[in-house]
C-alpha positions in Angstrom: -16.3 15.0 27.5 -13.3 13.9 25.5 -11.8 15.8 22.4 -13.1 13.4 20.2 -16.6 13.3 21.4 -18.9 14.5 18.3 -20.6 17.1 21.0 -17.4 19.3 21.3 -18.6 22.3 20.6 -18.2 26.4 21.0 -21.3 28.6 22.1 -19.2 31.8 21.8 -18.6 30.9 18.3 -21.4 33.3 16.9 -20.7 35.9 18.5 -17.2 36.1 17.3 -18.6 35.3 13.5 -21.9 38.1 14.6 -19.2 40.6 15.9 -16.3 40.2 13.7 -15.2 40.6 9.9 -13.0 37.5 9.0 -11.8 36.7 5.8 -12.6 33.0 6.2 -13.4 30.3 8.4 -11.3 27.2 8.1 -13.5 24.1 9.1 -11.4 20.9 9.0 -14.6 18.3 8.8 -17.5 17.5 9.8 -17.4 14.9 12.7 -18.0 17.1 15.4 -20.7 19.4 16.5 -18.7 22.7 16.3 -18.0 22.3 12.4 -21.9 22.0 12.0 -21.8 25.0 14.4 -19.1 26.8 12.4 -20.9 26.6 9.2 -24.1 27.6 9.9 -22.7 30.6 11.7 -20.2 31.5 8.6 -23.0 31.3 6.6 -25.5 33.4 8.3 -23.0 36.1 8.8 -21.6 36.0 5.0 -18.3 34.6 6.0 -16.6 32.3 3.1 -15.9 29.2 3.9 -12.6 26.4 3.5 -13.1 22.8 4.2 -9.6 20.8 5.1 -10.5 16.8 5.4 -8.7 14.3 5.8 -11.7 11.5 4.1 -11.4 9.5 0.9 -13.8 7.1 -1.3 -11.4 4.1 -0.3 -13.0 3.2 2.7 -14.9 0.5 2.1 -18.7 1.2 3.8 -22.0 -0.3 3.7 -24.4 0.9 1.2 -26.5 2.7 4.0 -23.4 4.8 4.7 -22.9 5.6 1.1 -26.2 6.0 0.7 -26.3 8.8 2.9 -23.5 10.2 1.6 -24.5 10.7 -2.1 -27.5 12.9 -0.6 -25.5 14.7 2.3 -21.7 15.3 0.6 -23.6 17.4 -2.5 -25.1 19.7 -0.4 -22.4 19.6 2.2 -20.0 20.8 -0.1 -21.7 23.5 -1.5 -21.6 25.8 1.8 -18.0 26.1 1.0 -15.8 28.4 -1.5 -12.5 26.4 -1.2 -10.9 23.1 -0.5 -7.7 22.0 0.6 -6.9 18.9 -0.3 -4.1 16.9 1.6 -3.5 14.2 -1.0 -4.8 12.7 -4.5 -7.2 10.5 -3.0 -8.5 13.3 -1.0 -9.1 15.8 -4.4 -10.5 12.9 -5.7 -13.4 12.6 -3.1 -14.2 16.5 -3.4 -14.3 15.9 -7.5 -16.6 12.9 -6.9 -19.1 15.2 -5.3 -19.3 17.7 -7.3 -16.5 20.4 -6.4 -14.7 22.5 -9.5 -11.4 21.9 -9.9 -10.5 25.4 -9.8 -11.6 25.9 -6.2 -9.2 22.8 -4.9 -5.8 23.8 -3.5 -3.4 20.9 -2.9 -1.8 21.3 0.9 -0.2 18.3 1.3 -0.4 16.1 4.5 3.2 17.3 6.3 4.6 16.9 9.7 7.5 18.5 11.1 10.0 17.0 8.8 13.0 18.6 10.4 11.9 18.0 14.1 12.1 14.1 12.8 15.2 14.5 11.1 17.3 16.4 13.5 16.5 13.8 16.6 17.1 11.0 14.7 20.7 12.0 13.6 21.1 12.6 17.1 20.3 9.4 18.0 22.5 7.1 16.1 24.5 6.0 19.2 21.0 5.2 20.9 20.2 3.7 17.9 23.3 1.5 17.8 22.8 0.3 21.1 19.4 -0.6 20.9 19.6 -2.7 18.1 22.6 -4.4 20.2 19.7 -5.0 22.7 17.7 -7.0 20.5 20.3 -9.1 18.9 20.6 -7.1 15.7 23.4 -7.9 13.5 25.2 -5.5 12.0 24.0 -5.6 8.2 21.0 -6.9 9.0 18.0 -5.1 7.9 15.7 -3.9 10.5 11.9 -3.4 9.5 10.1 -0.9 11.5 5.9 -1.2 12.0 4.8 2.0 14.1 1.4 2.2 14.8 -1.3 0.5 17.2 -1.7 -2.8 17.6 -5.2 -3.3 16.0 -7.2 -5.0 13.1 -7.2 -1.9 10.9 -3.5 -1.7 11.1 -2.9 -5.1 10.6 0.0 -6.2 12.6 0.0 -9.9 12.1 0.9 -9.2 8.2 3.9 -7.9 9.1 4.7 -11.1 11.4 3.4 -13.5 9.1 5.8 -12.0 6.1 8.7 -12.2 8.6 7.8 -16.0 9.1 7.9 -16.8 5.4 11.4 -14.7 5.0 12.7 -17.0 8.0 15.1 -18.9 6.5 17.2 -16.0 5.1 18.4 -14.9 8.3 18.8 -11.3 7.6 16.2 -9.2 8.6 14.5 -8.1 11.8 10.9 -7.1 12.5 10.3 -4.4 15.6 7.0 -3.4 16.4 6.1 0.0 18.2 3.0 0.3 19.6 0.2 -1.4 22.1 -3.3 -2.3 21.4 -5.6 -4.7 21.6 -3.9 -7.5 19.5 -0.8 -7.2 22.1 -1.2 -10.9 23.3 -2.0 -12.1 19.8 0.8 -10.8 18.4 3.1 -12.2 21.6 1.2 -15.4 20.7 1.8 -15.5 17.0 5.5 -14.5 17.6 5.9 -17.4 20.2 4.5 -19.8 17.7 6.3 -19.6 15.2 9.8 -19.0 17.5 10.7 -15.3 15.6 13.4 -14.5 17.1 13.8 -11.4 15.0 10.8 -10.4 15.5 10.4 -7.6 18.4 7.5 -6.2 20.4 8.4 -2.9 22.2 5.7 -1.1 23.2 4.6 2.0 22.9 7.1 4.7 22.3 6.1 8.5 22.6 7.4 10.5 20.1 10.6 11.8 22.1 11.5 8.5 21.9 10.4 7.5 18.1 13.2 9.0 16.5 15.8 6.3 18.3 13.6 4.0 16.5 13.4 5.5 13.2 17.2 5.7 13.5 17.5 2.3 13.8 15.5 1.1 11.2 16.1 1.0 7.3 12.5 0.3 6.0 9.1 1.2 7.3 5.9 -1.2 6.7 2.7 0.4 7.1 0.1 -2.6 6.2 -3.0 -0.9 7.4 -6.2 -1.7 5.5 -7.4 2.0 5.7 -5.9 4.6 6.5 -7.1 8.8 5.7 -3.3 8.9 4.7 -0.6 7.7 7.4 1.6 10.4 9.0 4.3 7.5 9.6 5.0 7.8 6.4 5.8 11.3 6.2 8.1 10.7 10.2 10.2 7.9 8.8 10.8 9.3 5.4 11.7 12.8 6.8 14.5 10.2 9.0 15.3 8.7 5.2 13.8 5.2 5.6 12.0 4.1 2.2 8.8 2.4 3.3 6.7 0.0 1.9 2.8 0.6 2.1 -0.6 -1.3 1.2 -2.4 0.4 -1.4 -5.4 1.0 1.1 -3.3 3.6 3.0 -4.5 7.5 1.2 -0.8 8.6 1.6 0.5 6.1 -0.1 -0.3 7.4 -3.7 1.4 10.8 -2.7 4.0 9.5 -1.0 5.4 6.6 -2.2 7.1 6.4 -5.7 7.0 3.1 -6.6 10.6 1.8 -6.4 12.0 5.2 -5.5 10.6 6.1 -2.5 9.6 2.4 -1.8 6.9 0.0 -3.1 3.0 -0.1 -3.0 1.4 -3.1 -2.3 -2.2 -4.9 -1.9 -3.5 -5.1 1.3 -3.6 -8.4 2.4 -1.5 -9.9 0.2 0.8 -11.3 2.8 3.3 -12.6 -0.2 3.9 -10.0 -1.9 4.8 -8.4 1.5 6.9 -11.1 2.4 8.0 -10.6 -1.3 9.5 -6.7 -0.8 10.6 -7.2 3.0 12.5 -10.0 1.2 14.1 -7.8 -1.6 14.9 -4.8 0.5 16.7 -7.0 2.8 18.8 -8.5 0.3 19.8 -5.0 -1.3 21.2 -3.1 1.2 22.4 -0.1 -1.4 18.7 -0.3 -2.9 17.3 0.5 0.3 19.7 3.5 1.3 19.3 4.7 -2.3 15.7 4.5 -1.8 15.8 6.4 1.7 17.9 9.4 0.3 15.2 9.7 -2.6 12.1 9.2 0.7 14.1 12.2 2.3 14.3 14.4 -1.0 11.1 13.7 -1.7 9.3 13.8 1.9 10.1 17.7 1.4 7.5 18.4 -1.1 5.2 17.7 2.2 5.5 21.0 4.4 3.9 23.4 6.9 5.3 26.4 4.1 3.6 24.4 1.0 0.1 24.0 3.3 0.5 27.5 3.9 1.0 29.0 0.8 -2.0 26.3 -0.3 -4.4 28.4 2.4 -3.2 31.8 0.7 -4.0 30.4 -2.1 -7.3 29.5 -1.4 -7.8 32.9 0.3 -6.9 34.5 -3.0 -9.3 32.7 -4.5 -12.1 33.3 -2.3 -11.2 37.2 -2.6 -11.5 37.3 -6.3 -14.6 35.8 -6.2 
C-alpha cells in the first residue's frame, strides 16, 4: 500500500484514544481512512478535535463535487473545536462552511527557512559554476521553475514567455523537475531554438539549494496549487518570485511588487510581461529578494506552534 493510498489506516488507534487522556487530536484532512478513523474515535472517547488542511474554494470542480461538498463540509466541520489555517484562502474555505472566526488560528504554511538559507550561501561557488555550464552570462537574469513537469504546473508557460522575451537577450529559463511533459517541453524548446532555456532534471533537495543560489527570480505558473512550498524555499534563499493567482500561497506570500508580482494564470503575456521587467531591473529584483527573505520569516515552525497552543487554549477554555 503506498502512503498516499486513501486506506492507510491505524487499528491501534482506539485503543490509545479508549486508554489514554489527550488534550487533543490533531487531524490534518480528510483524504485518508485514518482521519475518518481518528475522528470517530476522538469523538466517542470525548477527545476535542483540530483540523489542519491544506484545501481551498479555488479549485475549480464539477458541480457534482461541489455538490457533495455543501452537504458533507457542514457537518464535517462540526466534529471539530479548532482550526488551523495555513493561509487566507485556507480561512476562507473554513468561513465558507460555517466555522466561527474565533475558533480559526492562522499557522502559516512554513518550511525550514534556515535549512534553505544556510545551503544556498554555501553554494554560491557551485552556483557560479553552474550557471558557467549553461552559458549564463554574467548579469543575466536567470528564472528558476521548480516543480514537476505536468499540466497543473504548467511548464510550457514559462517556455512560451521566454520565447516572446527572445529578442532581449538577457534572461535565462532553467527548469527543475521531470514529469510527463519531459519530451514536450524538449520539443517546444527545440522548436523555437531557446537557447536559454534549460532542462535539468530532477534535483533532490540536497541539491535545490545550488539552484536557488543561482537563480534571481522564481516562476511558479501552476493553475492550482493548495499553496506552493517553492515559494516559501526560494524566498527563504531571497529570490522574489512571480506567481499565478491560482497558486493559495500566493495571496500570503507574495506582496505585490515587494515580494514579487501576482499574475493570472494563463495569461502567458503578462508572464512574458514580468519575466521581462525583472530582467531589465536588476536592483528591482535584489530589492525585491531582500524584502521575499524578510518577509518569508513571518512563515515558521515557531509561529505554527504557537498557532497550535493557541488553539489548545482555546479548546481548554471551552
Amino acid at each position: 500500500m503506498e502512503v498516499g493510498d486513501w486506506r492507510l489506516d491505524a487499528p491501534d488507534l482506539k485503543s490509545y484514544l479508549k486508554s489514554e487522556r489527550y488534550d487533543a487530536v490533531l487531524v490534518l484532512g480528510w483524504g485518508w481512512m485514518i482521519f475518518w478513523q481518528a475522528i470517530r474515535w476522538a469523538r466517542k472517547y470525548a477527545t476535542p478535535l483540530i483540523l489542519r488542511c491544506e484545501s481551498n474554494l479555488k479549485h475549480a470542480q464539477s458541480w457534482y463535487v461541489k455538490a457533495v461538498k455543501r452537504v458533507l463540509f457542514p457537518f464535517l466541520f462540526r466534529q471539530f473545536q479548532a482550526f488551523l489555517a495555513i493561509g487566507k484562502h485556507n480561512a476562507e474555505l473554513y468561513r465558507h462552511f460555517g466555522v466561527p472566526e474565533e475558533a480559526i488560528f492562522t499557522a502559516l504554511y512554513c518550511v525550514d527557512n534556515e535549512f534553505f538559507a544556510e545551503r544556498a550561501a554555501a553554494q554560491t561557488t557551485n552556483a557560479r559554476q553552474l550557471r558557467k555550464e549553461l552559458g549564463i552570462r554574467d548579469g543575466d537574469a536567470v528564472f528558476l521553475f521548480v516543480a514537476k513537469l505536468i499540466s497543473r504546473k504548467r511548464p510550457l508557460d514559462v517556455i512560451a514567455a521566454a520565447a516572446k522575451n527572445r529578442a532581449a537577450g538577457n534572461s535565462h529559463v532553467i527548469l527543475v523537475g521531470d514529469g510527463a511533459l519531459l519530451e514536450t517541453c524538449r520539443n517546444t524548446i527545440a522548436a523555437h531554438k531557446l537557447t536559454n532555456v534549460h532542462l535539468v532534471g530532477f534535483k533532490n533537495q540536497s541539491e535545490l539549494p545550488a539552484y536557488y543560489a543561482a537563480g534571481d527570480v522564481l516562476v511558479l505558473p501552476s493553475e492550482y496549487e493548495t499553496w506552493g512550498l517553492v515559494l516559501n524555499e526560494a524566498m527563504a534563499c531571497g529570490l522574489p518570485c512571480i506567481a499565478s493567482d491560482a497558486c493559495g500561497a500566493a495571496a500570503d506570500m507574495i506582496l505585490d511588487g515587494k515580494t514579487g508580482f501576482i499574475y493570472p494564470m494563463g495569461d502567458v503575456r503578462r508572464l512574458a510581461e514580468l519575466m521581462r521587467f525583472m530582467a531589465d531591473n536588476k536592483q528591482v529584483r535584489h530589492e525585491m529578494g531582500r524584502h521575499a527573505a524578510a518577509h518569508v520569516g513571518n512563515f515558521s515552525v515557531a509561529s505554527t506552534v504557537s498557532a497550535f497552543e493557541d488553539a489548545l487554549r482555546f479548546i481548554g477554555h471551552r
